[in-house]
GUBAPA-59442 format. One record per atom (N, C-alpha, C): x, y, z. Coordinates in steps of 0.2 Angstrom, whole numbers. Each point is the difference from the previous one (the first is absolute). Example, Ala and Ser with C-alpha at 12.3 -4.5 7.8 and 13.67 -1.06 7.14 Angstrom:
// residues 2
X|Y|Z
66|-28|39 $
-4|6|0 $
4|6|0 $
-2|5|-4 $
4|6|1 $
-4|5|3 $
This chain:
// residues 374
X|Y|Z
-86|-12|-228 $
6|3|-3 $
6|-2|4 $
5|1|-2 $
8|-4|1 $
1|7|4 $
6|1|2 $
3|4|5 $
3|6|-5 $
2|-4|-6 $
2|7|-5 $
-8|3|-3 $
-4|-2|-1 $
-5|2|-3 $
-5|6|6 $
2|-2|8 $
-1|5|3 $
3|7|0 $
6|-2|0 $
4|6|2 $
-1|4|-6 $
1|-2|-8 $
1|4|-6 $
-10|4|1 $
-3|-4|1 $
-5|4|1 $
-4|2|6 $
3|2|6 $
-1|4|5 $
-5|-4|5 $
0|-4|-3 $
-7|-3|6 $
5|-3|8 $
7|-1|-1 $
4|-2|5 $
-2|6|4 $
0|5|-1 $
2|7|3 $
-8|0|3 $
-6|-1|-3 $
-6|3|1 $
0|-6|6 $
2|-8|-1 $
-2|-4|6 $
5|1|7 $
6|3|-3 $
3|3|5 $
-4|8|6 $
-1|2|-2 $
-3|6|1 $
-6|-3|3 $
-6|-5|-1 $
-6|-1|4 $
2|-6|5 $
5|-3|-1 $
3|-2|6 $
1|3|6 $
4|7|-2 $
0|4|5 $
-5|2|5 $
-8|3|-5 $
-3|1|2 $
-3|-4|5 $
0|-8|1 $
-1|-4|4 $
3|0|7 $
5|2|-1 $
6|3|6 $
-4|5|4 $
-5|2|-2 $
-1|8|3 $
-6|-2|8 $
-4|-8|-2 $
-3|-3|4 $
3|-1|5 $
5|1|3 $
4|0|8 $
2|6|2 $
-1|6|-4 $
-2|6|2 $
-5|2|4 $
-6|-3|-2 $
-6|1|0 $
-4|-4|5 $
2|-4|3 $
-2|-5|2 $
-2|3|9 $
-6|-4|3 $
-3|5|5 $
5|-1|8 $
3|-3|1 $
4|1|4 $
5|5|0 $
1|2|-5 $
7|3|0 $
-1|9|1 $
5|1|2 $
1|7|2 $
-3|6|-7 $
-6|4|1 $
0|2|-4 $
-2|9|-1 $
5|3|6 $
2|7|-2 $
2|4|-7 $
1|5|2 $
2|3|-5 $
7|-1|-2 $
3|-3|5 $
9|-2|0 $
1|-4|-4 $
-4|-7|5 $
-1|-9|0 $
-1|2|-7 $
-6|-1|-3 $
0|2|-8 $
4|0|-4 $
-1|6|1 $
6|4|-4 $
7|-6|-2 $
2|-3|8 $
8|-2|0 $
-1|-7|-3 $
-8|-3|0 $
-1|-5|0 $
-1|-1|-11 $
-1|7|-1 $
1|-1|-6 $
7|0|-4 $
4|7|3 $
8|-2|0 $
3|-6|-1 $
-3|-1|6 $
4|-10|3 $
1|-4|-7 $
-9|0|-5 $
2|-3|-6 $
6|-1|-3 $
-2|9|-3 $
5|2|-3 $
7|0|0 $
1|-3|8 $
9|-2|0 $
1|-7|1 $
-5|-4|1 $
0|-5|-1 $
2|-5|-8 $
-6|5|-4 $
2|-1|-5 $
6|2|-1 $
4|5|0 $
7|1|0 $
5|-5|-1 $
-2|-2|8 $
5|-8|4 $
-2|-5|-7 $
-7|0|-1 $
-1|-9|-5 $
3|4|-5 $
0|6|-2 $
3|-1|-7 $
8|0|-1 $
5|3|5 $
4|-4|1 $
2|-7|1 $
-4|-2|4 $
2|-9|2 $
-4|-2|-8 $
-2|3|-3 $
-3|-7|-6 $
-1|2|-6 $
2|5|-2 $
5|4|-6 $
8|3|-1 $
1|3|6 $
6|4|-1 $
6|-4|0 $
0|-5|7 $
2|-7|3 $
-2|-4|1 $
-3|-3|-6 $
-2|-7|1 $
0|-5|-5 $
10|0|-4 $
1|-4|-1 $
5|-2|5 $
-2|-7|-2 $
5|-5|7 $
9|-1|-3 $
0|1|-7 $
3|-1|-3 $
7|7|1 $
-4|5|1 $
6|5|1 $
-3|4|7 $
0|1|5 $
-5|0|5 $
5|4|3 $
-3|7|4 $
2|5|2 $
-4|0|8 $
3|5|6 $
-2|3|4 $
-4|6|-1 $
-5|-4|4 $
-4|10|0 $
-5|-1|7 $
-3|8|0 $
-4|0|8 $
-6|0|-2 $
-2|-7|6 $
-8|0|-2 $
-2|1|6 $
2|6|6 $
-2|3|2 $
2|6|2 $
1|5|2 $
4|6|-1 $
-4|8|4 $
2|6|-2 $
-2|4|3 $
-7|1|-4 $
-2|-1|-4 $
-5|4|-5 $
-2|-7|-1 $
-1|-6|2 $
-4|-8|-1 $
3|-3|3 $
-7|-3|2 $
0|-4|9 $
-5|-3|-1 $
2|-9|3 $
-3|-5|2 $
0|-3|4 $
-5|-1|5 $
-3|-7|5 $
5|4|6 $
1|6|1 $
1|2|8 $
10|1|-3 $
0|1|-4 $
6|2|-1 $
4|3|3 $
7|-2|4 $
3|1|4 $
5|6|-1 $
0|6|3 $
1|6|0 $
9|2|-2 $
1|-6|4 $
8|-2|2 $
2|-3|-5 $
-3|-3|-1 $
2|-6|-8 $
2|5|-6 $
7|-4|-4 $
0|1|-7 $
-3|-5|-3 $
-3|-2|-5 $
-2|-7|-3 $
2|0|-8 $
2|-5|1 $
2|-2|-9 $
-5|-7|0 $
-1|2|-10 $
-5|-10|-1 $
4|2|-7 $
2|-9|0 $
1|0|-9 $
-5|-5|-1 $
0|-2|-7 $
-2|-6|-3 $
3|-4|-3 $
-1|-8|2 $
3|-5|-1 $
-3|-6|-4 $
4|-7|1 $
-4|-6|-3 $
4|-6|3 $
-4|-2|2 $
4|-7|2 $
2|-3|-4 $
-1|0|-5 $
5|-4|-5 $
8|2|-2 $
0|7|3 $
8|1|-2 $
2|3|7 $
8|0|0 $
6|2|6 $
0|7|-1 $
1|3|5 $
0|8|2 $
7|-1|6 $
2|6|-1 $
5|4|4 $
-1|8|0 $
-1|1|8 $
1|6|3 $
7|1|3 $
0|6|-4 $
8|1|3 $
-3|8|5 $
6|2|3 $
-1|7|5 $
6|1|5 $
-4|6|2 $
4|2|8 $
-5|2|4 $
3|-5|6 $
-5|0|6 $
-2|8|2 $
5|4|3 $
-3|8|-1 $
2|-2|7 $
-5|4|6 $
1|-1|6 $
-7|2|4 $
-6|-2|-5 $
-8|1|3 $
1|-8|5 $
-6|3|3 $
-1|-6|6 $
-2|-5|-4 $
-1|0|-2 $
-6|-6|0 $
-2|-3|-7 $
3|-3|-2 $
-1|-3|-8 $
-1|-8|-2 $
-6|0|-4 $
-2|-7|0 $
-1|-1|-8 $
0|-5|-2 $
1|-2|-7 $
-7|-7|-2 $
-4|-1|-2 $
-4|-5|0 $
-2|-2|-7 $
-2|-7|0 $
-4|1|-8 $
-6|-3|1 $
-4|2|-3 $
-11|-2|-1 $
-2|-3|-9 $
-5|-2|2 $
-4|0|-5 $
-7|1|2 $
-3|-1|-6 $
-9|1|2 $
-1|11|-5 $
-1|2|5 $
-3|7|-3 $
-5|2|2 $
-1|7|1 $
-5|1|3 $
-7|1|-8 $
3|-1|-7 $
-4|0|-4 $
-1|-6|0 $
2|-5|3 $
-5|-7|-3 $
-1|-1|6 $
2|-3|6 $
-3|-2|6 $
0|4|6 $
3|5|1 $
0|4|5 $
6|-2|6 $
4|-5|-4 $
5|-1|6 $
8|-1|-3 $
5|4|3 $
5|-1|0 $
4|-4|3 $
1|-8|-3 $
2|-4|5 $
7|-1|-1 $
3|0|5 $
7|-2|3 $
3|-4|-5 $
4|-1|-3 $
3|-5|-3 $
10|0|5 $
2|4|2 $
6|-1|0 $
2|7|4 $
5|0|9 $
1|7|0 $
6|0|3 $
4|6|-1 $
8|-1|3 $
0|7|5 $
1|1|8 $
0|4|4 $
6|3|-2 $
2|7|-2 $
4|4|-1 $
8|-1|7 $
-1|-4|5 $
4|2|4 $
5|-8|0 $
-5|-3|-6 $
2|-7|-2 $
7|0|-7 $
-3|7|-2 $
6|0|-5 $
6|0|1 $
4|-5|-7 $
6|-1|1 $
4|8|-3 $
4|4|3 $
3|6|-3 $
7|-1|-2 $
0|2|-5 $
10|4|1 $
2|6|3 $
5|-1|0 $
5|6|5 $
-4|6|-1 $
-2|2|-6 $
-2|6|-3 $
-8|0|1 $
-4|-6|1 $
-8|1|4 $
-1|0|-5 $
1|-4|-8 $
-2|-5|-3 $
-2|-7|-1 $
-6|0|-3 $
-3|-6|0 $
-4|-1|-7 $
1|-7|-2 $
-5|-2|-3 $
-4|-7|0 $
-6|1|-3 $
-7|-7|4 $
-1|-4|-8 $
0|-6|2 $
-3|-5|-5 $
-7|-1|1 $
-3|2|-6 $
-6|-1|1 $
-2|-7|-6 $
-1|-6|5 $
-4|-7|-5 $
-3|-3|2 $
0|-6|-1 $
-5|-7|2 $
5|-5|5 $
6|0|-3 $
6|-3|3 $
2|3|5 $
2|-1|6 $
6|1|3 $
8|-2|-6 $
3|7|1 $
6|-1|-3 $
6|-6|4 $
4|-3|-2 $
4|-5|2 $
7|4|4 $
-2|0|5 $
5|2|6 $
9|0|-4 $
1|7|2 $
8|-2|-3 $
5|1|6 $
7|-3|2 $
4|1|6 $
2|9|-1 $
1|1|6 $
1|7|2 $
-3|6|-4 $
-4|-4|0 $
-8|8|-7 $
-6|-2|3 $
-4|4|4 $
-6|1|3 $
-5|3|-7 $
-5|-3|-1 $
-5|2|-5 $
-7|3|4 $
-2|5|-3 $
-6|3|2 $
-7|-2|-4 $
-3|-4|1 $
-6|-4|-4 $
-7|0|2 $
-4|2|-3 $
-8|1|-1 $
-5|-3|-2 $
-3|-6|4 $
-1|-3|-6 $
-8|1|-6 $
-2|-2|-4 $
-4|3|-4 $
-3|-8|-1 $
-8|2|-3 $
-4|-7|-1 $
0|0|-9 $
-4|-5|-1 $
0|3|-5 $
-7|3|-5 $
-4|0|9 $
-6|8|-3 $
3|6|2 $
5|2|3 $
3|5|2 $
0|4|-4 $
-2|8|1 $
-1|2|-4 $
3|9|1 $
2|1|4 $
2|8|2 $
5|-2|7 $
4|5|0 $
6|1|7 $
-5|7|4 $
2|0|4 $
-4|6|6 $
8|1|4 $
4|6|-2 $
3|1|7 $
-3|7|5 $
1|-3|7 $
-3|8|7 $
5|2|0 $
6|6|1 $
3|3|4 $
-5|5|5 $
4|-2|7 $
-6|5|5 $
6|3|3 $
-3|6|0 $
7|7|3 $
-4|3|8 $
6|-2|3 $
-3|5|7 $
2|7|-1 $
5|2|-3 $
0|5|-2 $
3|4|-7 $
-5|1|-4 $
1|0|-7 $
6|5|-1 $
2|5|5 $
4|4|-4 $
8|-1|3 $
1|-6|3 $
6|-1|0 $
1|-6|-1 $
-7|-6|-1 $
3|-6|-4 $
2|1|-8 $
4|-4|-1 $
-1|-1|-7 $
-2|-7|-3 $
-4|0|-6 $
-3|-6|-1 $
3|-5|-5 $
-1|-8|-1 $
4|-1|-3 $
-1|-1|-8 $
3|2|-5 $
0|0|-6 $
0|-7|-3 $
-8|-1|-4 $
0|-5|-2 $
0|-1|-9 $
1|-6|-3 $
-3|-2|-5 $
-2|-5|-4 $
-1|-4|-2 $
-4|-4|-2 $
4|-3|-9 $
0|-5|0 $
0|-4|-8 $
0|-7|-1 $
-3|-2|-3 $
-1|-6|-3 $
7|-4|-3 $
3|-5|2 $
5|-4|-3 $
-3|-2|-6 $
5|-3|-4 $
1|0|-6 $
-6|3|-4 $
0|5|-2 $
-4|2|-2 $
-1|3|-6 $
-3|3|-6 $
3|3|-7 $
1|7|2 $
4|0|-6 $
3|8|0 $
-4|7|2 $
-7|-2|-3 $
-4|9|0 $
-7|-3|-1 $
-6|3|5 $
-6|-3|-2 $
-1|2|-7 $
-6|-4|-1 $
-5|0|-7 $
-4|6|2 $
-2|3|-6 $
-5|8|1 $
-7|-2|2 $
-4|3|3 $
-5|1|3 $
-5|-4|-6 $
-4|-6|0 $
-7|-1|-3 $
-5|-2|4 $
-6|1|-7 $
-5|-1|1 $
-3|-4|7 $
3|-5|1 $
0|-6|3 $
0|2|8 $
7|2|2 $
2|3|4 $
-3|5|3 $
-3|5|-4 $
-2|8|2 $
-7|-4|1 $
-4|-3|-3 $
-6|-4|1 $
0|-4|7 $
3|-2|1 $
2|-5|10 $
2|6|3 $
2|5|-1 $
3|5|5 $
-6|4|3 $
-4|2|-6 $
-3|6|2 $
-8|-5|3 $
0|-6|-2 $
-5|-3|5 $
1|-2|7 $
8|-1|2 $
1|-4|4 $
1|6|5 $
-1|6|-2 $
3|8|2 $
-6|1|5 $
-7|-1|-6 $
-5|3|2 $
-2|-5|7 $
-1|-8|-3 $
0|-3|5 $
2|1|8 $
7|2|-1 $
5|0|6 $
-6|8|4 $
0|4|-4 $
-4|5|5 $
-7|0|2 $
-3|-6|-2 $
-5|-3|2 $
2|-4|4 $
5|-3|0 $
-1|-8|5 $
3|4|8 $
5|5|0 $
4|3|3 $
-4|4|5 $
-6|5|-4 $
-6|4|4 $
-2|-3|3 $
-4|-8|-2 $
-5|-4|2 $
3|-2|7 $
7|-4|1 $
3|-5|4 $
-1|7|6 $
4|6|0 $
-1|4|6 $
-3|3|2 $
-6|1|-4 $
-8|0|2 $
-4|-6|6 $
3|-5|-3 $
-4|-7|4 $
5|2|6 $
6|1|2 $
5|2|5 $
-2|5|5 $
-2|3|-6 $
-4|10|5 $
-5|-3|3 $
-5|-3|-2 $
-6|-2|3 $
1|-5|3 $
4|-3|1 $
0|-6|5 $
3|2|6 $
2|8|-1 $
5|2|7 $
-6|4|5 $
-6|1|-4 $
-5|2|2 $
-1|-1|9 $
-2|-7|0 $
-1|-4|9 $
5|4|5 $
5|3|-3 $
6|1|6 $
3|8|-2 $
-5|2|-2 $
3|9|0 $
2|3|7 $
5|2|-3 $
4|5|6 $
2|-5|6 $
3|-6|-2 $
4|-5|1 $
4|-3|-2 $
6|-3|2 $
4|-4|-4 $
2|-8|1 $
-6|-5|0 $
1|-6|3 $
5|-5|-5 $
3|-4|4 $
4|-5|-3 $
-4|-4|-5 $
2|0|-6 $
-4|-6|-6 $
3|-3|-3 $
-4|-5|-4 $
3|-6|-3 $
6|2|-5 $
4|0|0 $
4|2|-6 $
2|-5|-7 $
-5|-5|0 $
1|-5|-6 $
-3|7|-8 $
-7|5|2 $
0|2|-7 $
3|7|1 $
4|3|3 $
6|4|-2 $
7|-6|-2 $
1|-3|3 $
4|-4|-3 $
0|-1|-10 $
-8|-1|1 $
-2|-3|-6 $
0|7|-7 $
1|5|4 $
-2|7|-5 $
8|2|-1 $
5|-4|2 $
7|1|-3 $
2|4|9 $
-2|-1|8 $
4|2|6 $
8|-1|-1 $
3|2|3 $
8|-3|2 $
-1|-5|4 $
1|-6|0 $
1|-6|6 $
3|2|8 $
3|4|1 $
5|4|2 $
-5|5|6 $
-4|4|-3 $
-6|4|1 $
-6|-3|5 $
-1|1|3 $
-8|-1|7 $
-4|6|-2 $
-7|1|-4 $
-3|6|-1 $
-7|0|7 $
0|7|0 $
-6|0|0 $
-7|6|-1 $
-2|-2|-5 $
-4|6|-5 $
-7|0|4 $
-2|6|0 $
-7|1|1 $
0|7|-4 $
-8|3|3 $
-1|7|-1 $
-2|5|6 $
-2|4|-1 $
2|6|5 $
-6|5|-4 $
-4|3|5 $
-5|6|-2 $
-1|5|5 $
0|4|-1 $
3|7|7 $
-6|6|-2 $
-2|2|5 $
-6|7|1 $
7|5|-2 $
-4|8|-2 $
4|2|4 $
4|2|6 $
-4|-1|6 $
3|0|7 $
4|-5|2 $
0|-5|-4 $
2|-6|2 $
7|-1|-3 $
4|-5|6 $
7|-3|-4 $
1|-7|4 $
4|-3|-5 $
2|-6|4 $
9|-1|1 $
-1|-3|4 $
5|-2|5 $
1|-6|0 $
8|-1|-3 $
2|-6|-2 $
6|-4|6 $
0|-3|2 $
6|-3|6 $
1|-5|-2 $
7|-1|1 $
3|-8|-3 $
5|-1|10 $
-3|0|3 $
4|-4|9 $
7|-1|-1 $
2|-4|-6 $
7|-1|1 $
2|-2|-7 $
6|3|0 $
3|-1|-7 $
4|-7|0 $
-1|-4|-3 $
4|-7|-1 $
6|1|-3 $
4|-4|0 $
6|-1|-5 $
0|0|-8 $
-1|5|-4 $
0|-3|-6 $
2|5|-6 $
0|-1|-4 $
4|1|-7 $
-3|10|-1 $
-6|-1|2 $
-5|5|-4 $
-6|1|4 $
-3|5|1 $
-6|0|-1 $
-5|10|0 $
-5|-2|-4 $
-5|7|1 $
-7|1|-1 $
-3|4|1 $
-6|2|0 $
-2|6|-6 $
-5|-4|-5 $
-1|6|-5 $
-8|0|0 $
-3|5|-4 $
-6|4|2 $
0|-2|-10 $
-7|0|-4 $
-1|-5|-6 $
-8|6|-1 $
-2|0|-4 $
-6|5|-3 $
-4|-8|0 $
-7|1|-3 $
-4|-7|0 $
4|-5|-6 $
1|3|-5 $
5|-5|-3 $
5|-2|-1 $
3|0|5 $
6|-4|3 $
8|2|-1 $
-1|7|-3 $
6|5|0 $
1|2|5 $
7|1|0 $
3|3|4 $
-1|9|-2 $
-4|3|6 $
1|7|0 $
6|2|-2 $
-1|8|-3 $
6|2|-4 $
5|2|4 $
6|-4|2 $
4|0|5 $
6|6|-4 $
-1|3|-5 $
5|4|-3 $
-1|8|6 $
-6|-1|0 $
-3|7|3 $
-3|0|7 $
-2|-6|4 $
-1|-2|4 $
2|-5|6 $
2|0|8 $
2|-6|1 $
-6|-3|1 $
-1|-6|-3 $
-5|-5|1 $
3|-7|0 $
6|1|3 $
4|-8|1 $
4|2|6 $
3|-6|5 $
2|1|5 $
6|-6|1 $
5|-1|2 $
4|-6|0 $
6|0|5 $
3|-4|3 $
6|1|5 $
4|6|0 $
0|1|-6 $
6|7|1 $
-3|7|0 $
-7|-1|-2 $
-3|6|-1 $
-4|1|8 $
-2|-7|4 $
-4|3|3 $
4|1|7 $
-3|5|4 $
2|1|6 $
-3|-5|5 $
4|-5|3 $
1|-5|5 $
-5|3|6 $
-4|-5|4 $
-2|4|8 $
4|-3|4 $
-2|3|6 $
6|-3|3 $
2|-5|5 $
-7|-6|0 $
1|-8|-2 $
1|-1|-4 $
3|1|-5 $
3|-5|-6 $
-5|-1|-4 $
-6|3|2 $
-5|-2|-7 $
0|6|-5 $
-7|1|-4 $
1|5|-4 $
-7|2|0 $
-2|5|-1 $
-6|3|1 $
-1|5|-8 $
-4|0|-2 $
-3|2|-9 $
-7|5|1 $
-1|5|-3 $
-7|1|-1 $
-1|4|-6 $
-7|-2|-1 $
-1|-1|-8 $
-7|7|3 $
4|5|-4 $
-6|6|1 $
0|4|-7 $
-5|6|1 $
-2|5|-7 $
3|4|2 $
4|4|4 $
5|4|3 $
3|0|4 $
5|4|-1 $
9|-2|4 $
-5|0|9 $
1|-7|4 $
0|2|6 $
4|2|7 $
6|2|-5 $
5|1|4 $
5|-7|1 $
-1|-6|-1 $
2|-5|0 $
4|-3|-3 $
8|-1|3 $
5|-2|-6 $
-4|-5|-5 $
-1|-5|2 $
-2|-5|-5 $
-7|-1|-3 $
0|8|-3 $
-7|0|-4 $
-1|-1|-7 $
-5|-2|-1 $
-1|-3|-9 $
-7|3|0 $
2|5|-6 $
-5|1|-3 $
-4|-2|-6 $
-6|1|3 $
-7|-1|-5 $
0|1|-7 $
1|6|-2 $
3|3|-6 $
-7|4|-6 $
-6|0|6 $
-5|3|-4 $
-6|-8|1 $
3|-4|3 $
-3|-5|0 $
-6|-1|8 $
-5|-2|-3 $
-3|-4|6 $
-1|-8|1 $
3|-4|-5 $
0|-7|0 $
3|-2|-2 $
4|-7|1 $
5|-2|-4 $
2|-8|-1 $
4|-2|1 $
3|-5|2 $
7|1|3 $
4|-5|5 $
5|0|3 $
5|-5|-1 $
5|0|2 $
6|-7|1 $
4|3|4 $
0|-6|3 $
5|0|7 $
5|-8|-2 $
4|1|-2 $
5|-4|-2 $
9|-5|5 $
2|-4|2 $
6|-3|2 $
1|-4|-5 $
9|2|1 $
3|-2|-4 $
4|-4|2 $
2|-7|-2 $
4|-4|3 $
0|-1|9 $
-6|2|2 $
1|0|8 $
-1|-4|2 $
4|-3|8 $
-1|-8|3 $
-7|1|2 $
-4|4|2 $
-6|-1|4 $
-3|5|-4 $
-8|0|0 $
-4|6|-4 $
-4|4|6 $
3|5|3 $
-6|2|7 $
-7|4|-6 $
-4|-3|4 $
-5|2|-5 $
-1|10|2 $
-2|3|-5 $
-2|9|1 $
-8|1|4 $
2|4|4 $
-7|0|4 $
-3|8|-1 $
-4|0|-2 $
-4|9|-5 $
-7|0|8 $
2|7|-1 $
-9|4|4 $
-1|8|-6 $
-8|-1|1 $
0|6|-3 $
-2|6|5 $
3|5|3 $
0|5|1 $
-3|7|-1 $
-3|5|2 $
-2|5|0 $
8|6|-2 $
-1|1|-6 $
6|6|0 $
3|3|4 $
-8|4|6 $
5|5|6 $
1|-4|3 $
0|-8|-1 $
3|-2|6 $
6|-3|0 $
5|0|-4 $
7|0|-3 $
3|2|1 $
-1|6|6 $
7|2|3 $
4|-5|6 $
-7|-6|1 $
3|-4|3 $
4|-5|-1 $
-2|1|-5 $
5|-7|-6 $
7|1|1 $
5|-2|3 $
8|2|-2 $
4|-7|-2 $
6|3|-2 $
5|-7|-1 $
3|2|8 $
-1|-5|4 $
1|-2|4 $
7|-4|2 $
């Protein structure tokens, strides 16, 4: 049947819908955390997944009039989603020019990039083109706009240009704003449009609604699957945080910018761990967040479960000390569990000259009055 012949008679719908079903095999799968929580959030998780895919490949996902939106946020969350982070993704095409216009705002830390690939076809976001936010050209007023093509634009005397480049598998923009502290940065106001372009899209068809709602479903499959093979690979190194390859973060859309280091974490009740980073290097950024088994960020609305330069209390060598416990232990820089006994974590630098690696012990609870920031 042709793509109108599905949709007019429902079968798009019914093969969308056993798609999803298929999704539900990384819920289930025997590794993974499987509480009454883990579950439960692991079934959620779909559910906002699918969210995310149905905006990136229904809502916005023509290239031709292509909007901002968040495909990660309070309420959906992907791959260790950065706490501090605001994130926008549109949809592109390498075949046509794009301009981002805005204002820079006055968050730390803003980057601009563009990928292809997907995580519903291959499982990887690759880099096509990235512009470091402290690279941009401004006006007086902390205005700016980015060309987004295939070309370098032709240099003009006394006109700086701000340029992005695109392939022409390029297929979506990804901007990060990271805030060290959200309620007194402000972020920078973005938008997105395609040069020469027609007046007003064409109304939704068959066609269209047909590739969305497959490419949806896909995406919450391929998305579940990629951070499950992640969760389980962090297996070896629970309740540590060693330095690692970072070619397949790179390849799942990382910042260039960014040094990760993801593992997981599983706590008794008696037990906490105890995070130390020796020395703070020089750098842009950096923090420690606490992730449920699939790869969400705890609900930082209600809990702290992230820690970063400006929140955390210094010791007094210049290093920084963290502990990740089930209750408060008196300790400035505590992150809580959140109802959790297992999870995953990221310890993250951001543009730093050097990467001191984080050094973890796990601890006896009563024994944590001995733990101080020093």
């Amino acid at each position: 049947m042709t793509a109108r012949d599905e949709v007019l008679s429902g079968q798009a719908w019914d093969d969308f819908c056993d798609a999803l079903k298929r999704a539900g095999r990384q819920v289930l799968r025997p590794e993974a955390a499987a509480d009454e929580v883990d579950r439960a959030e692991g079934w959620r998780y779909l559910t906002r997944l699918l969210r995310i895919g149905l905006e990136m490949h229904l809502e916005f996902a023509d290239p031709e009039f292509p909007g901002f939106f968040l495909p990660s946020h309070e309420t959906g969350k992907i791959g260790a989603d950065n706490p501090d982070n605001l994130y926008a993704f549109a949809r592109i095409s390498g075949a046509h020019d794009y301009v981002i216009r805005g204002t820079r705002g006055s968050v730390s830390y803003l980057s601009i990039g563009t990928q292809k690939g997907g995580y519903e076809t291959d499982g990887t976001l690759t880099p096509t083109g990235f512009i470091d936010g402290q690279d941009l050209h401004l006006d007086a007023e902390g205005r700016f706009e980015v060309l987004l093509s295939q070309r370098e634009p032709a240099a003009q005397e006394g006109k700086k240009k701000n340029w992005l480049r695109i392939e022409s598998a390029s297929n979506a923009v990804i901007v990060r704003q990271t805030f060290l502290d959200r309620a007194v940065e402000r972020p920078a106001q973005l938008r997105i449009e395609r040069l020469q372009r027609d007046a007003s899209p064409a109304p939704l068809n068959a066609e269209r609604l047909h590739k969305g709602l497959a490419n949806a479903a896909r995406f919450v499959d391929g998305t579940a699957t990629l951070f499950a093979n992640w969760a389980q690979g962090f297996l070896p190194h629970v309740n540590a945080l060693p330095p690692q390859d970072q070619a397949p973060f790179r390849a799942a859309g990382g910042d260039p910018n960014i040094f990760y280091y993801h593992s997981a974490w599983q706590l008794a009740d008696d037990e906490a761990l105890v995070v130390h980073v020796p020395r703070i290097p020089e750098c842009r950024f950096w923090n420690l967040q606490i992730n449920n088994w699939w790869m969400e960020s705890l609900d930082y609305r209600f809990h702290r479960i992230c820690h970063n330069q400006h929140s955390a209390r210094r010791d007094a060598d210049g290093g920084v000390t963290l502990v990740i416990a089930h209750r408060d232990p008196g300790h400035a820089n505590w992150l809580e569990t959140a109802g959790h006994h297992r999870g995953t974590m990221c310890f993250r630098w951001v543009g730093a000259k050097e990467h001191v690696h984080p050094q973890t012990r796990v601890v006896k609870f009563a024994d944590l009055s001995k733990e101080t920031t020093r």
